[in-house]
Every structure is written in structure tokens, then in C-alpha cells.
Backbone bond lengths (Angstrom), bond angles and torsions (degrees), N, CA, C in turn:
res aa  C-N    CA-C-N  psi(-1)  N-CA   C-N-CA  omega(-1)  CA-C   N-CA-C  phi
1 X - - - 1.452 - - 1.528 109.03 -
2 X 1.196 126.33 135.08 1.589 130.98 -161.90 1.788 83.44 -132.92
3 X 1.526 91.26 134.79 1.665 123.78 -177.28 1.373 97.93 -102.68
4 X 1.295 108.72 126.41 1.680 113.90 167.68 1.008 105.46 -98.98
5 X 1.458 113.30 148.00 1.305 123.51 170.64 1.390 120.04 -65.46
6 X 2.029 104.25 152.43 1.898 93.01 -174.20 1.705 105.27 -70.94
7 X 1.347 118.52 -172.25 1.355 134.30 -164.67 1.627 86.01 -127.29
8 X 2.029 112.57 129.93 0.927 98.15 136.21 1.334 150.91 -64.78
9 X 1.618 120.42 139.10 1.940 106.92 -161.11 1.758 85.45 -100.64
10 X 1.672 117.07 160.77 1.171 103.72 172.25 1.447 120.97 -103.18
11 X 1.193 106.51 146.39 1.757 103.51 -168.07 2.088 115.46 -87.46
12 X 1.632 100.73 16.54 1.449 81.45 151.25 1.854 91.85 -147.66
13 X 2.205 98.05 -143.06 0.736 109.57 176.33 1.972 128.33 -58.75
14 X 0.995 133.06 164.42 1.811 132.90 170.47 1.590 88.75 -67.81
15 X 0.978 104.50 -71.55 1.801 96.31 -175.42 1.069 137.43 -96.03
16 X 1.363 141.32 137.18 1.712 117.94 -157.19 1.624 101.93 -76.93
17 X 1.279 111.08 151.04 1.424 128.75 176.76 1.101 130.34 114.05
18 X 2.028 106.61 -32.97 1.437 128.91 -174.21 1.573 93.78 -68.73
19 X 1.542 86.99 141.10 1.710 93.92 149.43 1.169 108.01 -92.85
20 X 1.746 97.93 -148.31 1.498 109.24 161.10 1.362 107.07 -104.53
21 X 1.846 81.36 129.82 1.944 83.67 163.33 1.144 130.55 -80.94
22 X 1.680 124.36 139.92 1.599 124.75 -165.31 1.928 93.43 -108.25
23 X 1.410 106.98 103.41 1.672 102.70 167.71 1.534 124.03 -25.27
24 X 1.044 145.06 136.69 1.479 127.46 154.21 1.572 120.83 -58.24
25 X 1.266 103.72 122.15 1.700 112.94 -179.00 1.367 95.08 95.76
26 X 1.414 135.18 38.91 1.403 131.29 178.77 1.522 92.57 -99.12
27 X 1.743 121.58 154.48 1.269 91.58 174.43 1.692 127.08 -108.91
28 X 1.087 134.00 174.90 1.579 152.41 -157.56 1.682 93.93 -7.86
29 X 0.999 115.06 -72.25 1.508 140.59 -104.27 1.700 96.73 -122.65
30 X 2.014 98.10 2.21 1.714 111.50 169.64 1.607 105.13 -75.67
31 X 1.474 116.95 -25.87 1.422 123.43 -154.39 1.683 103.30 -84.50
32 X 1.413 120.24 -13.91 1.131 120.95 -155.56 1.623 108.49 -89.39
33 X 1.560 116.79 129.32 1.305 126.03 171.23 1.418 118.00 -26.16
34 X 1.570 134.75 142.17 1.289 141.55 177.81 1.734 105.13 -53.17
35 X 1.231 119.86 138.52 1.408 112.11 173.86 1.719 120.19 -66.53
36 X 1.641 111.22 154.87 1.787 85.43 -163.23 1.431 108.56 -88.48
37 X 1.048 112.02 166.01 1.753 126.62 -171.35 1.300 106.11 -124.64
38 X 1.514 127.58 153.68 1.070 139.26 130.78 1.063 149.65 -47.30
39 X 1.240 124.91 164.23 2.183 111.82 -173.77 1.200 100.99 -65.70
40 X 1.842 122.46 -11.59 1.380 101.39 170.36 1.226 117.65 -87.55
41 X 0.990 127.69 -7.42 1.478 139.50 165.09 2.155 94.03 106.61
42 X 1.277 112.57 9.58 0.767 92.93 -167.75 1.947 109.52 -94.10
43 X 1.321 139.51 156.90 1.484 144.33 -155.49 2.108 89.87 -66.96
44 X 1.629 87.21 120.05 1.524 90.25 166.92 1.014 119.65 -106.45
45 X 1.572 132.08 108.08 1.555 143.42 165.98 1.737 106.02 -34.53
46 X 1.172 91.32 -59.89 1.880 83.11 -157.98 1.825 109.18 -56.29
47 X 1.504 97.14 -25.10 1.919 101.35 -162.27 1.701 91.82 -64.75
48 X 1.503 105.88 -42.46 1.643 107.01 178.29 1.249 112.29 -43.90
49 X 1.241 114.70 -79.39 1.196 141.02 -157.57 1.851 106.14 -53.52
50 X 1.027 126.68 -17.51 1.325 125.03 161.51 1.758 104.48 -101.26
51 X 1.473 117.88 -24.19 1.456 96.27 170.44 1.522 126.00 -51.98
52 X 1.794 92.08 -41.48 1.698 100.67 -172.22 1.330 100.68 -70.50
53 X 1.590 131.25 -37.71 1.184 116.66 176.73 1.524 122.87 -63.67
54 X 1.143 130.50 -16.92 1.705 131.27 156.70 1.389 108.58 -58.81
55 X 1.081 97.10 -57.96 1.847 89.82 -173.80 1.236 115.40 -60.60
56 X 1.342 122.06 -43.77 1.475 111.67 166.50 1.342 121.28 -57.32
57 X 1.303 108.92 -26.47 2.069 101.09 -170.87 1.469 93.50 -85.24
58 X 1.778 134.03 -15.60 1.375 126.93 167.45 1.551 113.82 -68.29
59 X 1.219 105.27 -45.49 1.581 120.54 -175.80 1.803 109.70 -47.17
60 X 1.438 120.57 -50.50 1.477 146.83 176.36 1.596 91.63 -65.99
61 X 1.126 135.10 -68.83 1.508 124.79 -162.28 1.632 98.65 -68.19
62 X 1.163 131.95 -42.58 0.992 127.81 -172.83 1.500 113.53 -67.13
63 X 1.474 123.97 -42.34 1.661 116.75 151.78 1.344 137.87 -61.00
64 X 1.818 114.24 -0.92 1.310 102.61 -178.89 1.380 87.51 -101.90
């Protein structure tokens, strides 16, 4: 059995400027930023968990 080596993946857009394109009729929740990670690449709770809490304390200032 022969192991291939991994592939670097690239960490942005092919061309500079592009985002990501969201299809029309894609649904809600296609548009939403990658969740954040660590240098291990692995999903970090806490980085979230104060993101959502910014947006909410923006969301509140922005209604009063």
C-alpha cells in the first residue's frame, strides 16, 4: 500500500479580490464566515463564543 503525500489546500481566494460566491437560492446560512480555528486548525469555541458576544453587544447599541 503506497501513502501519498498531503496536498497543499490554499487558504484564500484563486484571484485576489474575489470572495466567495453565494449561488442564488443558496440557503441562509451559505453566506456565513468559516467558523474560527486554532493554529491547530482545530474549531475554537471560546474565539466564537466572544465573536457572537460582540455582535450582540453591537446589535443592542445599535437599537438604543
Amino acid at each position: 500500500m503506497r501513502i501519498r503525500p498531503q496536498r497543499a489546500h490554499r487558504s484564500g481566494p484563486a484571484v485576489p479580490g474575489l470572495g466567495r460566491l453565494i449561488p442564488p437560492g443558496a440557503p441562509s446560512h451559505a453566506n456565513r464566515p468559516r467558523y474560527p480555528r486554532n493554529h491547530h486548525g482545530r474549531a475554537d469555541h471560546r474565539a466564537a463564543r466572544v465573536h457572537l458576544q460582540l455582535a450582540a453587544m453591537a446589535r443592542q447599541a445599535a437599537a438604543a
